[in-house]
PAKE-311673 format. One record per atom (N, C-alpha, C, O): x, z, y; atom name. Coordinates in steps of 0.2 Angstrom, whole numbers. Layout:
<nodes>
@xx:X&zz:Z&yy:Y&name:CA .
...
</nodes>
This chain:
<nodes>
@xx:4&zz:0&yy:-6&name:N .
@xx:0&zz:0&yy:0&name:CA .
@xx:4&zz:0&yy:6&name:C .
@xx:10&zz:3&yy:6&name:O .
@xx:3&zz:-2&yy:10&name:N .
@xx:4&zz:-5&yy:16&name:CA .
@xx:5&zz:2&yy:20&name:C .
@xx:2&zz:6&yy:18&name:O .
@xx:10&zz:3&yy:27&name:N .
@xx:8&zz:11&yy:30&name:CA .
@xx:8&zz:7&yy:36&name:C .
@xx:12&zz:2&yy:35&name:O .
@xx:6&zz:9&yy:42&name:N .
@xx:7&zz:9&yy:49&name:CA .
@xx:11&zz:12&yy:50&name:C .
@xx:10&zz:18&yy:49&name:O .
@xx:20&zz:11&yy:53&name:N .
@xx:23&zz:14&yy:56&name:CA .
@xx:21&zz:18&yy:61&name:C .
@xx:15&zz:17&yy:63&name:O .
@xx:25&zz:25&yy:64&name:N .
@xx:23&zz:27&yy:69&name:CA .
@xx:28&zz:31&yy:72&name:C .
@xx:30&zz:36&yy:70&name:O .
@xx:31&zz:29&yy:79&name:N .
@xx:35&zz:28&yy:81&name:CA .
@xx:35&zz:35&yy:86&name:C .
@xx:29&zz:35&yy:89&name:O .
@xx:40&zz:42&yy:89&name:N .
@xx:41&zz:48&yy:93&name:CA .
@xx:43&zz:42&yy:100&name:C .
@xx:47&zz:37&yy:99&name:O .
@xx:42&zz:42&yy:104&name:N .
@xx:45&zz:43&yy:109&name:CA .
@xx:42&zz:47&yy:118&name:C .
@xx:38&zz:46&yy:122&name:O .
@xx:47&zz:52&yy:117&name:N .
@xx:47&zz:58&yy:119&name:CA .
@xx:43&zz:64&yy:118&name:C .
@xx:45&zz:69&yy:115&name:O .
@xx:37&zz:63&yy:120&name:N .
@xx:31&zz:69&yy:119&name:CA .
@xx:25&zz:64&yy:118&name:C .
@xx:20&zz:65&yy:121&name:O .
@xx:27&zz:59&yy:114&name:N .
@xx:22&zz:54&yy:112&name:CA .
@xx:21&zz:51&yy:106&name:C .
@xx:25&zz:46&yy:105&name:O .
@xx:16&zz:52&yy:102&name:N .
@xx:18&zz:46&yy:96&name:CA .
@xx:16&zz:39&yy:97&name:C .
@xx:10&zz:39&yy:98&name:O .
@xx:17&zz:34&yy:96&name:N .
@xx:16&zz:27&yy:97&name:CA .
@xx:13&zz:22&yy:88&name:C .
@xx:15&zz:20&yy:84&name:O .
@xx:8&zz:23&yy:90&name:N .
@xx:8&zz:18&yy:84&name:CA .
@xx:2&zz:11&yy:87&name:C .
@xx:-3&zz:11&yy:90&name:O .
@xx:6&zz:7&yy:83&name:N .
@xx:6&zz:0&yy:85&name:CA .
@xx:4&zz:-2&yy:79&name:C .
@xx:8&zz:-2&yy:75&name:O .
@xx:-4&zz:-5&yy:76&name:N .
@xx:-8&zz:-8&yy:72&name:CA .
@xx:-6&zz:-16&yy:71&name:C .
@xx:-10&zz:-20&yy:73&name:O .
@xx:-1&zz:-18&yy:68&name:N .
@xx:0&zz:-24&yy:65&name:CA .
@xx:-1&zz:-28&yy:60&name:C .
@xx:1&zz:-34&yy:59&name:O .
@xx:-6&zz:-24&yy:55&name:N .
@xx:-10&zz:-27&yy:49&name:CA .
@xx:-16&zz:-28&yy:49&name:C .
@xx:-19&zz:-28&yy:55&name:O .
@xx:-19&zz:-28&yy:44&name:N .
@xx:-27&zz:-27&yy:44&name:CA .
@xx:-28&zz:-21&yy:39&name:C .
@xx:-26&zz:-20&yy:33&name:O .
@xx:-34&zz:-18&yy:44&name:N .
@xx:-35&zz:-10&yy:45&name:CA .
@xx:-39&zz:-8&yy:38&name:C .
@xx:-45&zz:-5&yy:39&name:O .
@xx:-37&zz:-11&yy:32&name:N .
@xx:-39&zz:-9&yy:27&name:CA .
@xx:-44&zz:-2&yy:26&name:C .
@xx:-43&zz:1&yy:31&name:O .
@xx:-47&zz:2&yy:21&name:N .
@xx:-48&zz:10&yy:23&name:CA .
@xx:-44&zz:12&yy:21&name:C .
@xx:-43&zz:18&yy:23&name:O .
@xx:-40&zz:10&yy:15&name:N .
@xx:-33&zz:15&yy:12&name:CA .
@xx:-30&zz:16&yy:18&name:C .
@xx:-31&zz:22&yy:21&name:O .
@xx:-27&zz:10&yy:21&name:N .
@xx:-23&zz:10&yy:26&name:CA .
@xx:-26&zz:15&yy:33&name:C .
@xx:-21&zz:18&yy:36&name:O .
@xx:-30&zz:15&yy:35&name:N .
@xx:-33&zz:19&yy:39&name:CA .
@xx:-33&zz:26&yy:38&name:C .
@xx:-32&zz:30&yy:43&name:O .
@xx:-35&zz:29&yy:31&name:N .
@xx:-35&zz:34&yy:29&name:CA .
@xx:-28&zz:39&yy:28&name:C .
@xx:-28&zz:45&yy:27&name:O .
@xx:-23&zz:31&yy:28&name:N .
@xx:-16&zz:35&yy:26&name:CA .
@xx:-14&zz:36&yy:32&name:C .
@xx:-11&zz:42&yy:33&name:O .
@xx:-14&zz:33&yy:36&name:N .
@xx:-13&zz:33&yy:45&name:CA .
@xx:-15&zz:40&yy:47&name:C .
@xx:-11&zz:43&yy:49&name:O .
@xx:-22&zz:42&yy:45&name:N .
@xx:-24&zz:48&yy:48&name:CA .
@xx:-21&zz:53&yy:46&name:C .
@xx:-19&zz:58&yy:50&name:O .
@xx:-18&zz:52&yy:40&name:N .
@xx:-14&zz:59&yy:38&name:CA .
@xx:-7&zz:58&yy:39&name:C .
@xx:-5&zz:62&yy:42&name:O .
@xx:-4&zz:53&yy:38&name:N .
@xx:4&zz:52&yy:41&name:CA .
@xx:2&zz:56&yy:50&name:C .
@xx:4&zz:62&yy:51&name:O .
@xx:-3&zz:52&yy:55&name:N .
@xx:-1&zz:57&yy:61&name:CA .
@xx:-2&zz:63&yy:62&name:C .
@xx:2&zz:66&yy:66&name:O .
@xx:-8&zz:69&yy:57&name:N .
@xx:-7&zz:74&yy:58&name:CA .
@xx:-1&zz:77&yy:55&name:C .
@xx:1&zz:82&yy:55&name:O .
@xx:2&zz:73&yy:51&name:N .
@xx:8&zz:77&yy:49&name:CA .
@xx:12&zz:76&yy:55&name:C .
@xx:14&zz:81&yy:58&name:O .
@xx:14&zz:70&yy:57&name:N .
@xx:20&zz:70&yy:63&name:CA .
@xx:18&zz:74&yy:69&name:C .
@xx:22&zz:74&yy:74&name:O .
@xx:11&zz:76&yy:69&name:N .
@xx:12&zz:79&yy:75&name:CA .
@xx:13&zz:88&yy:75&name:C .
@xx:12&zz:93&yy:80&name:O .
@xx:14&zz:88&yy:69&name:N .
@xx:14&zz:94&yy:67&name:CA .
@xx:20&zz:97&yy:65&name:C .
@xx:22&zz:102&yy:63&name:O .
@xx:23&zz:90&yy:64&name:N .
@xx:30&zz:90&yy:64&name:CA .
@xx:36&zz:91&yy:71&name:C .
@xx:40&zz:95&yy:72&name:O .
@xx:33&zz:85&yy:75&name:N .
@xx:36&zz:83&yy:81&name:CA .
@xx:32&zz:89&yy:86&name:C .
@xx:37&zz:92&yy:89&name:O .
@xx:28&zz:90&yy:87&name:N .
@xx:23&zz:96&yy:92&name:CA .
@xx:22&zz:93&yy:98&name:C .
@xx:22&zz:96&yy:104&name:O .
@xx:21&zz:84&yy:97&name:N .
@xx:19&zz:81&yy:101&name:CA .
@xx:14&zz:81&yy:106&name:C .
@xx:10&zz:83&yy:101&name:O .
@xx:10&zz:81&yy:112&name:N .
@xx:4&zz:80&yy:113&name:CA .
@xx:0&zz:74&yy:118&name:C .
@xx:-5&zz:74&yy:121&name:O .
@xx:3&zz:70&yy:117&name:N .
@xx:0&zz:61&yy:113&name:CA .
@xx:1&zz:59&yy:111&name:C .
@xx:7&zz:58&yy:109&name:O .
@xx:-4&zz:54&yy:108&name:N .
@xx:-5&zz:51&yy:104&name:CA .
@xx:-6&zz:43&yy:107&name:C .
@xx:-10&zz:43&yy:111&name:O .
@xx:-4&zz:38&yy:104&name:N .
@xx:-5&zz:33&yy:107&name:CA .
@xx:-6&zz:26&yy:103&name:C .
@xx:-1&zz:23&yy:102&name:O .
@xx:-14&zz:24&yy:101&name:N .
@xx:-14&zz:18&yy:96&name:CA .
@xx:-14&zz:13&yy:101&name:C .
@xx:-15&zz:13&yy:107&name:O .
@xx:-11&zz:6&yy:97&name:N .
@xx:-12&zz:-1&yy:99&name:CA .
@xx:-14&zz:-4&yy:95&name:C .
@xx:-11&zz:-5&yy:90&name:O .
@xx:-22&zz:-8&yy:96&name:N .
@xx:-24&zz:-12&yy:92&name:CA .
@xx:-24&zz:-17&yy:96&name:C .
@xx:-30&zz:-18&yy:96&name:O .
@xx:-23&zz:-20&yy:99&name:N .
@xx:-20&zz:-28&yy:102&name:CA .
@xx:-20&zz:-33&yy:98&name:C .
@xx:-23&zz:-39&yy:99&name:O .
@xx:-17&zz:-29&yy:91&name:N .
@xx:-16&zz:-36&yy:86&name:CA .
@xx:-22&zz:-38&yy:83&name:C .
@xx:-24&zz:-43&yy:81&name:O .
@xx:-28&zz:-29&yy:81&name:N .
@xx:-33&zz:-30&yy:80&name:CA .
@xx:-40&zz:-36&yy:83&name:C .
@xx:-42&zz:-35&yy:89&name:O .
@xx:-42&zz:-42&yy:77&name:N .
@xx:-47&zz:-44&yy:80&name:CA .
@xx:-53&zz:-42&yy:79&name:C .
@xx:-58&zz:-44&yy:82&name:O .
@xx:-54&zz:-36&yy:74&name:N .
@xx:-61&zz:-35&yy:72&name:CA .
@xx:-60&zz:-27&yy:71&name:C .
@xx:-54&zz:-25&yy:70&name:O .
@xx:-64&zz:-23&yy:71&name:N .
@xx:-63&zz:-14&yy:70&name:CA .
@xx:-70&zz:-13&yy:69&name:C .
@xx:-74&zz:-13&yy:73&name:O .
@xx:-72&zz:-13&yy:60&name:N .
@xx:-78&zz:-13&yy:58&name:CA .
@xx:-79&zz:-4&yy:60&name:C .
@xx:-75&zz:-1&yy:63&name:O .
@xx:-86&zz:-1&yy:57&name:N .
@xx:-88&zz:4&yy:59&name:CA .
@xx:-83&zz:10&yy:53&name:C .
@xx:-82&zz:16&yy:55&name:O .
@xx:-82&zz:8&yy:49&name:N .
@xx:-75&zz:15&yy:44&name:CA .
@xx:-71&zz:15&yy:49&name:C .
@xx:-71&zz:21&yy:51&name:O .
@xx:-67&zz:11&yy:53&name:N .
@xx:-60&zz:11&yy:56&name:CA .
@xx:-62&zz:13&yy:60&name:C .
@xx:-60&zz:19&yy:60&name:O .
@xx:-65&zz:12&yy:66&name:N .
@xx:-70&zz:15&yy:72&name:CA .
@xx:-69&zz:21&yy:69&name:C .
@xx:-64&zz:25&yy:70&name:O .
@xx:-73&zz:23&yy:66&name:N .
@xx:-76&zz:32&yy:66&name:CA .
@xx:-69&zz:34&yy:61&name:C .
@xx:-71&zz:39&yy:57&name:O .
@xx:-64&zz:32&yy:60&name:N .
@xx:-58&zz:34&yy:58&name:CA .
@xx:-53&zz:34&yy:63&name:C .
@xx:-48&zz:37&yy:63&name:O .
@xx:-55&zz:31&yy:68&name:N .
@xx:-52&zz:31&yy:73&name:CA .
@xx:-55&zz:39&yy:78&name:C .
@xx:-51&zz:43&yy:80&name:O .
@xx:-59&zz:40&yy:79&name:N .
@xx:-62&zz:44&yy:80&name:CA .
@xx:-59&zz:51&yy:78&name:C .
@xx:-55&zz:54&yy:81&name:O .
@xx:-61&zz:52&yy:71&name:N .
@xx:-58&zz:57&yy:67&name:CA .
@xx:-50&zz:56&yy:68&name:C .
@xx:-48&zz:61&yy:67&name:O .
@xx:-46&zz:53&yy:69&name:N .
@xx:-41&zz:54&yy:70&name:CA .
@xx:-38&zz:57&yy:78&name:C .
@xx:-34&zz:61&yy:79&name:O .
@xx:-43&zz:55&yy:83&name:N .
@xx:-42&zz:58&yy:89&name:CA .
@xx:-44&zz:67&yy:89&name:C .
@xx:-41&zz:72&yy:92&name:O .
@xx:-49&zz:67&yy:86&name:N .
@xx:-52&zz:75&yy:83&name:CA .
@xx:-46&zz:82&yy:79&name:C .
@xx:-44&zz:87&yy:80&name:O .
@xx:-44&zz:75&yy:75&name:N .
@xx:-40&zz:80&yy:72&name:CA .
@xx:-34&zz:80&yy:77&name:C .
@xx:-30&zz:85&yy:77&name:O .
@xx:-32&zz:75&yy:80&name:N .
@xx:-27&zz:78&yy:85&name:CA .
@xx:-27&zz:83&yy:89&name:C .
@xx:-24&zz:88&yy:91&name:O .
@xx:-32&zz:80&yy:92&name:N .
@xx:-39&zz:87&yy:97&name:CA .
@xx:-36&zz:94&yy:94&name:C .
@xx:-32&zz:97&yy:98&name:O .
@xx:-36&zz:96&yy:89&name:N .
@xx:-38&zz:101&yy:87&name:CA .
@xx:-31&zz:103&yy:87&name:C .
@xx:-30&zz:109&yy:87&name:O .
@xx:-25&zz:97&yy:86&name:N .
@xx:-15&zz:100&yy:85&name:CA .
@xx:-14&zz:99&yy:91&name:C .
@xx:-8&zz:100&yy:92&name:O .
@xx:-17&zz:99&yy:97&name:N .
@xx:-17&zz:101&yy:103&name:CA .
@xx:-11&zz:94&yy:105&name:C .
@xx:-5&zz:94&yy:107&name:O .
@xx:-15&zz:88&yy:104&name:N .
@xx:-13&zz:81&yy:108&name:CA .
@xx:-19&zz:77&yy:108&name:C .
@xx:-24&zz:78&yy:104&name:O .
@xx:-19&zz:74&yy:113&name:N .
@xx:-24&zz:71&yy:116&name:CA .
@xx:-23&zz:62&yy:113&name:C .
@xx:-17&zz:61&yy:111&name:O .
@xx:-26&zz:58&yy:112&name:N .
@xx:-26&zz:52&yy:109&name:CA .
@xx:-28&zz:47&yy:114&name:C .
@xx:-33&zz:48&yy:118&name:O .
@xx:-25&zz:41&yy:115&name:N .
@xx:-28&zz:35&yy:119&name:CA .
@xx:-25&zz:29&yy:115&name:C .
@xx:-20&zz:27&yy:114&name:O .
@xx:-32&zz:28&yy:114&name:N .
@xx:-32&zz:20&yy:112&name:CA .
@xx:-34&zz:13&yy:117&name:C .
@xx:-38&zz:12&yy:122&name:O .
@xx:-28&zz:8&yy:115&name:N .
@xx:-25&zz:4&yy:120&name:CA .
@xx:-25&zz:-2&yy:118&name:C .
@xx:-28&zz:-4&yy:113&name:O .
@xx:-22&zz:-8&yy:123&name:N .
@xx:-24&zz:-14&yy:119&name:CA .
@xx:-31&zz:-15&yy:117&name:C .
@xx:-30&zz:-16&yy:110&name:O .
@xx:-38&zz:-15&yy:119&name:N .
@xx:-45&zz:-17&yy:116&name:CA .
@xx:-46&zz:-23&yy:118&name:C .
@xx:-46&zz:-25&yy:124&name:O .
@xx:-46&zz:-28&yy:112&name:N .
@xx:-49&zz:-33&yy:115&name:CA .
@xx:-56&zz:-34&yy:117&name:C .
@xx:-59&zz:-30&yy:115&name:O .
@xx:-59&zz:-38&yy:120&name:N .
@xx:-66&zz:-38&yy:123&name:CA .
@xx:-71&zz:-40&yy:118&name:C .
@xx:-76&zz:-38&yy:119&name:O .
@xx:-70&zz:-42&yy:114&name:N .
@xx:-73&zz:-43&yy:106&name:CA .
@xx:-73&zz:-36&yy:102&name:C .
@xx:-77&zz:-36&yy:98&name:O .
@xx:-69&zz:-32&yy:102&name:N .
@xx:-68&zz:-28&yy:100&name:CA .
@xx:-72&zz:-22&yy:102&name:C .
@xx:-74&zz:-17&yy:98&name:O .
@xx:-73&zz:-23&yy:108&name:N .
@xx:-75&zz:-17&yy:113&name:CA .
@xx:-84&zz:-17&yy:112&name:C .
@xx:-88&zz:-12&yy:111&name:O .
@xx:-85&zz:-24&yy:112&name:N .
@xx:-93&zz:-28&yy:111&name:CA .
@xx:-94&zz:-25&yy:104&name:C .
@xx:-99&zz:-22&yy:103&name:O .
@xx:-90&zz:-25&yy:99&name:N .
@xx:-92&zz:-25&yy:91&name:CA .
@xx:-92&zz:-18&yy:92&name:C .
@xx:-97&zz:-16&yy:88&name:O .
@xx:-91&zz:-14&yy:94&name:N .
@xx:-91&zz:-6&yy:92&name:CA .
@xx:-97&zz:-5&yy:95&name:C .
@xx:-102&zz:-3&yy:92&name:O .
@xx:-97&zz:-5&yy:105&name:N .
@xx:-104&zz:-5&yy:106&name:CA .
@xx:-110&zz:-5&yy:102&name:C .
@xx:-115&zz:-1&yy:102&name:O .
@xx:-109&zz:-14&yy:99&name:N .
@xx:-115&zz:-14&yy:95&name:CA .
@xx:-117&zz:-9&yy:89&name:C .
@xx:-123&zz:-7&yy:87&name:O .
@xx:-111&zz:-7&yy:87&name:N .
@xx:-112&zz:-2&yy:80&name:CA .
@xx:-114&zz:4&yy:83&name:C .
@xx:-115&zz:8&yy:78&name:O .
@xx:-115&zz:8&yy:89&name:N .
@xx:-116&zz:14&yy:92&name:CA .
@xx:-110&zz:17&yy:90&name:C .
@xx:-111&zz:22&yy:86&name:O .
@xx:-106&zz:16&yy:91&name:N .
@xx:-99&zz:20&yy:90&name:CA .
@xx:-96&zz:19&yy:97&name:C .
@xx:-95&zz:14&yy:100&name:O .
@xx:-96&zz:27&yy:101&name:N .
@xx:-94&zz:28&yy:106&name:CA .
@xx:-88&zz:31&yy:107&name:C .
@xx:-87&zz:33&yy:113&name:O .
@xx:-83&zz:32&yy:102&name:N .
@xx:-77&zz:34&yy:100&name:CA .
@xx:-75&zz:40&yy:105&name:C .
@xx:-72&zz:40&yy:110&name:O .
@xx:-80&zz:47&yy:101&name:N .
@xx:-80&zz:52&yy:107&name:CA .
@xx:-72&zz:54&yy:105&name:C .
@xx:-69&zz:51&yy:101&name:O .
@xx:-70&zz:58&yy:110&name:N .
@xx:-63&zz:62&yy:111&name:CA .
@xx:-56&zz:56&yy:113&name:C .
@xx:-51&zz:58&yy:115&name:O .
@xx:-58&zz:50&yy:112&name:N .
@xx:-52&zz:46&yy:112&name:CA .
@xx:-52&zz:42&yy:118&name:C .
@xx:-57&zz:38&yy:118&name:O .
@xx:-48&zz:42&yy:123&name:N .
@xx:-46&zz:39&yy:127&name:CA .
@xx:-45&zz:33&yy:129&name:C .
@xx:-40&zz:32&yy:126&name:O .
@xx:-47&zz:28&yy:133&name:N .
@xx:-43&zz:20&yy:133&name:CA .
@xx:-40&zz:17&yy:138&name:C .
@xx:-42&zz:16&yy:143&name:O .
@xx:-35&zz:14&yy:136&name:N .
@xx:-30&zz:11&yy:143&name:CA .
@xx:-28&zz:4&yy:141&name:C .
@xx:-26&zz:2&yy:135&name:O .
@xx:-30&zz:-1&yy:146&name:N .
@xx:-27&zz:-8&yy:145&name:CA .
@xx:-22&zz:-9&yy:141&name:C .
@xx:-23&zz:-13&yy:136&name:O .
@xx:-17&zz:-5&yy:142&name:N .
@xx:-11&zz:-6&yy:140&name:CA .
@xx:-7&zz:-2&yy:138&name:C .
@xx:-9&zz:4&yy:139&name:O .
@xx:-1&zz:-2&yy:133&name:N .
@xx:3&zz:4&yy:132&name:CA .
@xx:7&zz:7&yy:139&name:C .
@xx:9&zz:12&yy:138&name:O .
@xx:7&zz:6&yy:144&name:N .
@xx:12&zz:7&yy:150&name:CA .
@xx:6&zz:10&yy:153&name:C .
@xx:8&zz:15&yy:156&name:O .
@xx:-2&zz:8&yy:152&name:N .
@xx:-6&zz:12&yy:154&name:CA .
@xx:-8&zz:18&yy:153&name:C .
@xx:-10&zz:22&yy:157&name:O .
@xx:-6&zz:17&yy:146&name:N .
@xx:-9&zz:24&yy:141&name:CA .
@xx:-3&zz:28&yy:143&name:C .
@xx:-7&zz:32&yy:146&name:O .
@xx:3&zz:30&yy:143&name:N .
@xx:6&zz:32&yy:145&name:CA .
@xx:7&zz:37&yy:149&name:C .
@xx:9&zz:43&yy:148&name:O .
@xx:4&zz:34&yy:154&name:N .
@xx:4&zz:36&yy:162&name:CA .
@xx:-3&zz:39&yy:162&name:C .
@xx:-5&zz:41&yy:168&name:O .
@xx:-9&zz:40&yy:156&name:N .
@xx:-13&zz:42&yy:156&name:CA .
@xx:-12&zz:51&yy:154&name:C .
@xx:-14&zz:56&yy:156&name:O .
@xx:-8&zz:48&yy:147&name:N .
@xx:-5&zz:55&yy:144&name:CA .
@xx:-1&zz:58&yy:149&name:C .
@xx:-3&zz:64&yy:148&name:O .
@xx:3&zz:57&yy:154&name:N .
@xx:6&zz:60&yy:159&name:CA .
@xx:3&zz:66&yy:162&name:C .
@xx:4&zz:72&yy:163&name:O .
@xx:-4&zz:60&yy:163&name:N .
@xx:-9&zz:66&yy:167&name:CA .
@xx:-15&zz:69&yy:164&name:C .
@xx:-20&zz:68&yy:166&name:O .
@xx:-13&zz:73&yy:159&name:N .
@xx:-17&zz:77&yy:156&name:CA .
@xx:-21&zz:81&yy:160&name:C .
@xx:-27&zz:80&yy:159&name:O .
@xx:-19&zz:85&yy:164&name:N .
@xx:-24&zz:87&yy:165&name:CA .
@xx:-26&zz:84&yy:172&name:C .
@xx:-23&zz:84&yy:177&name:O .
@xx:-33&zz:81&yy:170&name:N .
@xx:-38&zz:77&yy:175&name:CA .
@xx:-39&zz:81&yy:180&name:C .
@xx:-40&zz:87&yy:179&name:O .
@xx:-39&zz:80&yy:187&name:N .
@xx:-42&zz:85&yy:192&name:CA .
@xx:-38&zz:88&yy:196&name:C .
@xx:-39&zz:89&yy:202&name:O .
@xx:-32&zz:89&yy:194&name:N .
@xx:-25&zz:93&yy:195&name:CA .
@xx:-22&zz:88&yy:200&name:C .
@xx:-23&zz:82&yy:201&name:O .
@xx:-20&zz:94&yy:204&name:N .
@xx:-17&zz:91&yy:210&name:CA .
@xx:-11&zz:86&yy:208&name:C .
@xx:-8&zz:88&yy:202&name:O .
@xx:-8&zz:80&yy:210&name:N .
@xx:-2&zz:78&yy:207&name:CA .
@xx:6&zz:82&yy:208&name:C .
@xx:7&zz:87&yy:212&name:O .
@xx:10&zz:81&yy:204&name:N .
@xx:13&zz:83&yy:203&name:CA .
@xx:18&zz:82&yy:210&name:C .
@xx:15&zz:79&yy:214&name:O .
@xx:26&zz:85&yy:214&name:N .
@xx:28&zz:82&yy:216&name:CA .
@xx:32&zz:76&yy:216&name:C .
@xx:34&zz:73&yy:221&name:O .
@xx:33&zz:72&yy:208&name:N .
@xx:36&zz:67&yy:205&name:CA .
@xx:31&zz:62&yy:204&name:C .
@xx:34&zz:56&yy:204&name:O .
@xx:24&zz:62&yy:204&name:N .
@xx:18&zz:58&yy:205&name:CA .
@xx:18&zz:56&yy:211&name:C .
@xx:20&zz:60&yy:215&name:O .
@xx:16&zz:49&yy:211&name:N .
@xx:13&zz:47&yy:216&name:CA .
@xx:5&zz:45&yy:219&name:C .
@xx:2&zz:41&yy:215&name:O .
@xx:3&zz:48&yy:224&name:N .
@xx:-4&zz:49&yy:223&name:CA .
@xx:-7&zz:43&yy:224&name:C .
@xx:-13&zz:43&yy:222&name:O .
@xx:-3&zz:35&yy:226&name:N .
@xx:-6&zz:30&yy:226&name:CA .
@xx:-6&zz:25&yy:221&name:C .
@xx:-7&zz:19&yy:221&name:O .
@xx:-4&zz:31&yy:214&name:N .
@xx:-3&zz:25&yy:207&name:CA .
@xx:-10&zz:23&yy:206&name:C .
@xx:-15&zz:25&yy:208&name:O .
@xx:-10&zz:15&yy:202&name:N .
@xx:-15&zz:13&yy:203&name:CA .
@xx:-18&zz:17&yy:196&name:C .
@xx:-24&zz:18&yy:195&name:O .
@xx:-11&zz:20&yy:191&name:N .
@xx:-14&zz:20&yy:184&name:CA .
@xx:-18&zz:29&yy:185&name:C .
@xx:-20&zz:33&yy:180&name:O .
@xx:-19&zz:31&yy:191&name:N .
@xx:-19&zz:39&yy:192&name:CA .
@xx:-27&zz:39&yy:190&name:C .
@xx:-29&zz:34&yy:191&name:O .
@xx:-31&zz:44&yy:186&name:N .
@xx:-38&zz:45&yy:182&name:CA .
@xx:-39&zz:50&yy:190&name:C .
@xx:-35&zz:54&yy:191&name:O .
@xx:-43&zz:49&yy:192&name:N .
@xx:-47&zz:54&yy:198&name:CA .
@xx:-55&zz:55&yy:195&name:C .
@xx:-58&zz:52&yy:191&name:O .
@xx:-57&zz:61&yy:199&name:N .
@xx:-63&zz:63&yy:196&name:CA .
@xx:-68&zz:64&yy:203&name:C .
@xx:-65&zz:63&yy:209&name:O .
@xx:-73&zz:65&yy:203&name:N .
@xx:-77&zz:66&yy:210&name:CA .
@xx:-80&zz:71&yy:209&name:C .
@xx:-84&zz:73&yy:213&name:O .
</nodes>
């Protein structure tokens, strides 16, 4: 069987989806990440499915469950790269992928994980004019 790499870099884990999202495959993902995060004491988490053309309703709500159980090891999850087909096909299944976050891009996702906490004033290393900044009202 097939595994998705997944890759530390700094206080992040990276994985980049470049097969097709079998449910083995899926299932062995969930558990590879709660290990490395419980390994590494990372807190994010960062999927790319870019490569992904289709994300039937298992891999959705596996993707889900995989955002949950990081929730719970105290990393936040954003998933990246959706293509617009992609986005449409979930809607349709009523899969609203509670807990997991999404960003155009990996350079977005990033800068998203940066700012964990929503609401907080910026840092002074932040800049208050980033386009990628989450504000709340």
């Amino acid at each position: 069987m097939e595994r998705v790499p997944v890759l530390k870099i700094g206080d992040i884990l990276l994985v980049s989806i470049q097969i097709d999202m079998e449910d083995q495959v899926a299932l062995q993902l969930q558990e590879d990440l709660a290990e490395r995060i419980v390994a590494t004491g990372v807190h994010g988490v960062i999927i790319d499915i870019s490569a992904l053309d289709i994300v039937d309703s298992f891999v959705g709500r596996t993707l889900a469950t995989i955002a949950a159980v990081s929730r719970v090891l105290d990393a936040e999850t954003v998933v990246v790269g959706m293509r617009p087909a992609v986005a449409i096909t979930l809607v349709e299944l009523g899969l609203s992928l509670p807990g997991i976050r999404t960003a155009l891009n990996v350079e977005l996702g990033i800068a998203l994980l940066g700012k964990r906490d929503v609401g907080d004033e910026p840092a002074d290393d932040e800049d208050e004019d980033d386009p990628a900044a989450v504000t709340t009202s």
